[in-house]
C-alpha positions as CSV (number, residue, x, y, z in Angstrom):
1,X,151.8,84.7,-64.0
2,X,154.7,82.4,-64.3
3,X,155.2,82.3,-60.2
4,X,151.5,81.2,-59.9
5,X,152.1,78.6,-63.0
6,X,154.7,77.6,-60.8
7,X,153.3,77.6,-58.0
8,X,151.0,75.1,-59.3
9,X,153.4,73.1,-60.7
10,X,155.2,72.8,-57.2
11,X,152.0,71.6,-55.9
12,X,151.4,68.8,-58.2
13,X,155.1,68.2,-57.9
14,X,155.7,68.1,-54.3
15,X,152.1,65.3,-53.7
16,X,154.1,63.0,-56.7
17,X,157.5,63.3,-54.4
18,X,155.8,62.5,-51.2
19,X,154.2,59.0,-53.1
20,X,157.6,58.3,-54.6
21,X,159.6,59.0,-51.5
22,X,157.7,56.2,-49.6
23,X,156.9,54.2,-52.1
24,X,159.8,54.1,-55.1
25,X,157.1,54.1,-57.9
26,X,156.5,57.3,-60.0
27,X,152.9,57.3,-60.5
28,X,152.6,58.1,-63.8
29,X,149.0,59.0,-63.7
30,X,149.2,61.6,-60.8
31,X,148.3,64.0,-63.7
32,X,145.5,62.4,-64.9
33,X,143.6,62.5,-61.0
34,X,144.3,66.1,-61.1
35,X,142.4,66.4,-65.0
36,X,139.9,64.7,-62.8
37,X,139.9,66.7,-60.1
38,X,139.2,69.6,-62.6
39,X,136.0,68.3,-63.5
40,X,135.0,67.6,-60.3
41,X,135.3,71.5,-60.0
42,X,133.8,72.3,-63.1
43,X,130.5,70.0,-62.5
44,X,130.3,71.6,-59.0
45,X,130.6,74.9,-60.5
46,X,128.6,74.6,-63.6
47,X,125.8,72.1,-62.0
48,X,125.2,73.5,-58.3
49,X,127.1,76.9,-58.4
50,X,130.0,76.0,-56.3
51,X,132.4,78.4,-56.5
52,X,135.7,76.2,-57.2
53,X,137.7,77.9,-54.2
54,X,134.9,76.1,-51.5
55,X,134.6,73.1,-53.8
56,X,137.6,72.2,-52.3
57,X,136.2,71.4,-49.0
58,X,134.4,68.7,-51.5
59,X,137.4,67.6,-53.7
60,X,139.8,67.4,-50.8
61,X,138.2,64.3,-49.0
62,X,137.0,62.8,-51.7
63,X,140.7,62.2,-53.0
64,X,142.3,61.6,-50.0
65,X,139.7,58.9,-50.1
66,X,140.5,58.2,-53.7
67,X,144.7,58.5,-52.8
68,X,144.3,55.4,-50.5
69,X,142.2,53.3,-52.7
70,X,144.6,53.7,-55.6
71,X,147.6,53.0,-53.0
72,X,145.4,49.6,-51.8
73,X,144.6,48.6,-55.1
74,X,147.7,50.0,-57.7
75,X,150.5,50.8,-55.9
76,X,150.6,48.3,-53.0
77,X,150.4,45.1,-55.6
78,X,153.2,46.6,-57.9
79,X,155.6,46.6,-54.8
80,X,158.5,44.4,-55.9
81,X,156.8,44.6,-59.1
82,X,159.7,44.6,-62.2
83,X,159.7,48.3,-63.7
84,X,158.7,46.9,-67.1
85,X,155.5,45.5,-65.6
86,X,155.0,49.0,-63.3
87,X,155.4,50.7,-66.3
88,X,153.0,49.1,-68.4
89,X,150.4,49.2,-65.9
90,X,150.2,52.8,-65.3
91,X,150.3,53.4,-69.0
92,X,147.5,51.2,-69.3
93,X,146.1,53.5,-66.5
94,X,146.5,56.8,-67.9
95,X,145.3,55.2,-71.3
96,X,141.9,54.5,-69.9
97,X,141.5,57.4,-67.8
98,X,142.3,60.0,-70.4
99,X,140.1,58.8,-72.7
100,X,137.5,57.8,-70.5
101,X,137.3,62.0,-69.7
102,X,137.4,61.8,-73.4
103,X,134.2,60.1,-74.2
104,X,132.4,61.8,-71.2
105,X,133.1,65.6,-71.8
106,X,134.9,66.0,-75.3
107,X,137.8,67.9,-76.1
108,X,136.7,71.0,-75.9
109,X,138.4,73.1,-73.5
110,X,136.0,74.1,-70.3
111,X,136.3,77.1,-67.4
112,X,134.8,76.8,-64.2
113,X,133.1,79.8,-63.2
114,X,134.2,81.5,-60.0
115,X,132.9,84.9,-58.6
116,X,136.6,86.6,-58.8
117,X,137.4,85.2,-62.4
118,X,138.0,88.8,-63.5
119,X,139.3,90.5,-60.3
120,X,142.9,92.1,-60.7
121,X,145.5,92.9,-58.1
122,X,147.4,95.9,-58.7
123,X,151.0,96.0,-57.3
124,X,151.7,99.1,-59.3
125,X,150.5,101.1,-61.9
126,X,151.7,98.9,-64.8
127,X,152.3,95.7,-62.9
128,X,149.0,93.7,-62.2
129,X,148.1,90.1,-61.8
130,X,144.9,88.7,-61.7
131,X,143.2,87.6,-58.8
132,X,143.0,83.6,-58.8
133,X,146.9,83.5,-60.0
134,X,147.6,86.0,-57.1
135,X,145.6,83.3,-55.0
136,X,147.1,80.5,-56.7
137,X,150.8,81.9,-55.9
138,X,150.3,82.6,-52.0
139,X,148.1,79.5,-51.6
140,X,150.7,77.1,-53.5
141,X,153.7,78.9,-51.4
142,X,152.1,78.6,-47.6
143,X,151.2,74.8,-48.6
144,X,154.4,74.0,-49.7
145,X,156.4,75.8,-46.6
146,X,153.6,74.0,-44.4
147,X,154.5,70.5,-46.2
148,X,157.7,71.1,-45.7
149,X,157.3,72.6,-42.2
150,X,155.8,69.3,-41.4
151,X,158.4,66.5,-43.0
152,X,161.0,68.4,-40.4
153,X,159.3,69.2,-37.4
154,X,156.5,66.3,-36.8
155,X,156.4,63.0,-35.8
156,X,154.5,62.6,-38.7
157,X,157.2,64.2,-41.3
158,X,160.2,62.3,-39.4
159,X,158.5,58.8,-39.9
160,X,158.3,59.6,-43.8
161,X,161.5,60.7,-44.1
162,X,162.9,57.5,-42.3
163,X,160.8,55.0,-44.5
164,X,162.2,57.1,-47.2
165,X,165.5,56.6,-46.6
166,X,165.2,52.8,-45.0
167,X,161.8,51.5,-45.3
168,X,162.9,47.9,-43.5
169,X,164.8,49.8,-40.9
170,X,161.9,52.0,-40.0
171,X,159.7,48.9,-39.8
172,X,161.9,47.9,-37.3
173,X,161.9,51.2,-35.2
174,X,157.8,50.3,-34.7
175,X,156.8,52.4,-38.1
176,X,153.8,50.7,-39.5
177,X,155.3,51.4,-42.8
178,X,152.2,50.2,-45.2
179,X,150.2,52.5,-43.4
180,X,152.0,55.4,-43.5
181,X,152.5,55.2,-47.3
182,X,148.8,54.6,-47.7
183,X,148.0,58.1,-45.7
184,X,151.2,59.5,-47.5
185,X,149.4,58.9,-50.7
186,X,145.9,60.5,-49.4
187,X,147.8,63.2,-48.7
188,X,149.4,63.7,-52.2
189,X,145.5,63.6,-53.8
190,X,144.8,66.4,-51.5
191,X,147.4,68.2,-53.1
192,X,145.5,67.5,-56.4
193,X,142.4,68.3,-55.1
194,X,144.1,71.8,-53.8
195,X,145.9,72.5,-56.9
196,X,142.6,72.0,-58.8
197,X,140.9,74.1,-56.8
198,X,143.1,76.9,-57.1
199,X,143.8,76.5,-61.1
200,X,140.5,75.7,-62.1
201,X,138.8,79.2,-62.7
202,X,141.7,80.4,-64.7
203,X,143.1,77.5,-66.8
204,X,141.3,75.7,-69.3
205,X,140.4,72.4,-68.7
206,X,140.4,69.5,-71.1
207,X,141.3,65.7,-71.1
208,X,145.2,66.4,-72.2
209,X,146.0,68.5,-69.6
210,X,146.3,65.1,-67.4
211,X,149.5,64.3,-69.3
212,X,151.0,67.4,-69.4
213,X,150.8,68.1,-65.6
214,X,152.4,64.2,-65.2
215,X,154.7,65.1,-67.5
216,X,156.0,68.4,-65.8
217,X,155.6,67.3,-62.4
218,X,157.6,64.5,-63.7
219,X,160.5,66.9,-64.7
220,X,160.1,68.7,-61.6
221,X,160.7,65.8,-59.8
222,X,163.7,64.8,-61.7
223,X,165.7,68.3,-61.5
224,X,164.7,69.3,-58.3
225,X,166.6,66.0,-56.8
226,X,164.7,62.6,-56.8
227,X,162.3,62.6,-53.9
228,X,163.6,65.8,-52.6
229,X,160.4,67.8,-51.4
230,X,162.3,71.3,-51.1
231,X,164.1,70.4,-54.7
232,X,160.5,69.8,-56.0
233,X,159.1,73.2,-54.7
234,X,162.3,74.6,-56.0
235,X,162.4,73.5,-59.3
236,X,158.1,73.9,-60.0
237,X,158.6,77.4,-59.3
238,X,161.7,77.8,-61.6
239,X,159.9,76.0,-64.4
240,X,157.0,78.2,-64.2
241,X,158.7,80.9,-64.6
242,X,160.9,79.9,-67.3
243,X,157.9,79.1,-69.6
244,X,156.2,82.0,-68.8
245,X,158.9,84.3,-69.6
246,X,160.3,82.4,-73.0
247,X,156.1,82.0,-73.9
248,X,156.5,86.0,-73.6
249,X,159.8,86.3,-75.6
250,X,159.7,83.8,-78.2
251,X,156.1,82.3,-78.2
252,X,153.8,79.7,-76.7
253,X,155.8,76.7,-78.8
254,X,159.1,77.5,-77.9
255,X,157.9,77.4,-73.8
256,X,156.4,74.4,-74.3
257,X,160.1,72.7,-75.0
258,X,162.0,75.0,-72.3
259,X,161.7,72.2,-69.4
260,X,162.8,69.6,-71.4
261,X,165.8,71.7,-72.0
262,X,166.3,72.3,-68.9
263,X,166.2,68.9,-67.9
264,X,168.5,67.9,-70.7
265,X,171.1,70.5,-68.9
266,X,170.5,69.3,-65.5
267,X,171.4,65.9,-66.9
268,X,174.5,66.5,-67.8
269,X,176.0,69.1,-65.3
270,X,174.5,68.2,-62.3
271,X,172.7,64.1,-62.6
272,X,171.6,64.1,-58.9
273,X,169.2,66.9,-59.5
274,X,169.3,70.6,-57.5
275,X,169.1,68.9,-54.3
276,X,170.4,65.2,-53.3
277,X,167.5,63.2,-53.5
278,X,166.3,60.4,-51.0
């Protein structure tokens, strides 16, 4: 359980890194898309019977599609933008849409159904994991080693990584840099729309959980080395399973402040994060 938590995490993690590689801005509501992207699945599921795990052939373009229009119209004007201002915007942001999925579906927690809900896989006779979070673990890891696979081998992942590390430099080398951020950031609400797909059937799903996957990935972000992609996967899967494992030992409150903890020690013995970041 705590590999596919993590798993998930990494996910969410890795699409924030990509935007803030390019870009420089943390986008502080990255969480509250995916809490959206959760109720996309649920509607599809509880409205026309679409199992979540083909919803995502729905989700995914639709936030790509949604991922460029918050680049053209959030993150594009903030550029140059003081980090007070930046800051206040995208609280104003996740504000609005939190409660916004507030006053449309309540706070009570919601499922969406999917035909293998209930399915276990048994590794051995005592050791079993259920079925989505067995799903959510390989899907999450062949993503990431793709993602990653693709920022070192492509055209594609060698033209982020040199706006990442000299955005006017790679201008200059013919990079249409705007562009590329704009896809960059599709790309990062696909991730959403993945990691929605593959949690929605087994986590609950209510307005809140927006903040608390912003504020994890967030964490993730930070240990795992500043707009380090491998750091990020890193770090999501090693958070995962640190709260799984102290929820186990000493209780669902006591997990919840684990990452923090973490982060406090990673502050002070190692400030860069896990892995230089960019």
């Amino acid at each position: 359980m705590g590999l596919a938590i993590g798993g998930i995490y990494a996910l969410v993690a890795s699409g924030l890194t990509l935007a803030y590689a390019v870009t420089r801005q943390l986008h502080l509501t990255h969480g509250d898309f995916l809490a959206i992207a959760l109720y996309v699945c649920f509607l599809l599921s509880s409205s026309l019977a679409i199992d979540p795990y083909i919803s995502f052939f729905i989700t995914a373009p639709i936030f790509f599609g949604m991922g460029i229009l918050v680049y053209l119209f959030v993150i594009r004007p903030l550029q140059g933008a003081g980090t007070l201002l930046t800051f206040q915007v995208f609280l104003g942001l996740v504000l609005i849409l939190e409660n916004t999925l507030l006053v449309i579906f309540k706070s009570d927690p919601r499922l969406a159904d999917s035909f293998i809900a209930l399915n276990l896989v048994h590794f051995t006779d005592s050791i079993m994991l259920g079925l989505p979070q067995a799903i959510a673990l390989i899907a999450s890891t062949v993503i990431g080693l793709g993602c990653f696979w693709m920022l070192r081998s492509t055209d594609f992942g060698r033209a982020i990584r040199a706006v990442s590390e000299d955005a006017e430099a790679a201008s200059l080398m013919g990079i249409k840099v705007p562009r590329l951020r704009m896809v960059v950031f599709g790309l990062a609400f696909v991730l959403i729309g993945i990691s929605a797909s593959l949690v929605a059937p087994w986590w609950n799903i209510s307005p809140q959980k927006g903040l608390d996957f912003t504020l994890f990935a967030l964490i993730i972000v930070i240990i795992g080395g500043m707009g380090n992609f491998a750091g990020a996967l890193i770090a999501g899967f090693i958070i995962g399973v640190l709260r799984a494992v102290s929820g186990l030992l000493f209780g669902p409150a006591l997990a919840l402040i684990i990452p923090y903890a973490v982060l406090l020690i990673i502050f002070i013995i190692r400030p860069q994060g896990l892995m230089k970041g960019t």
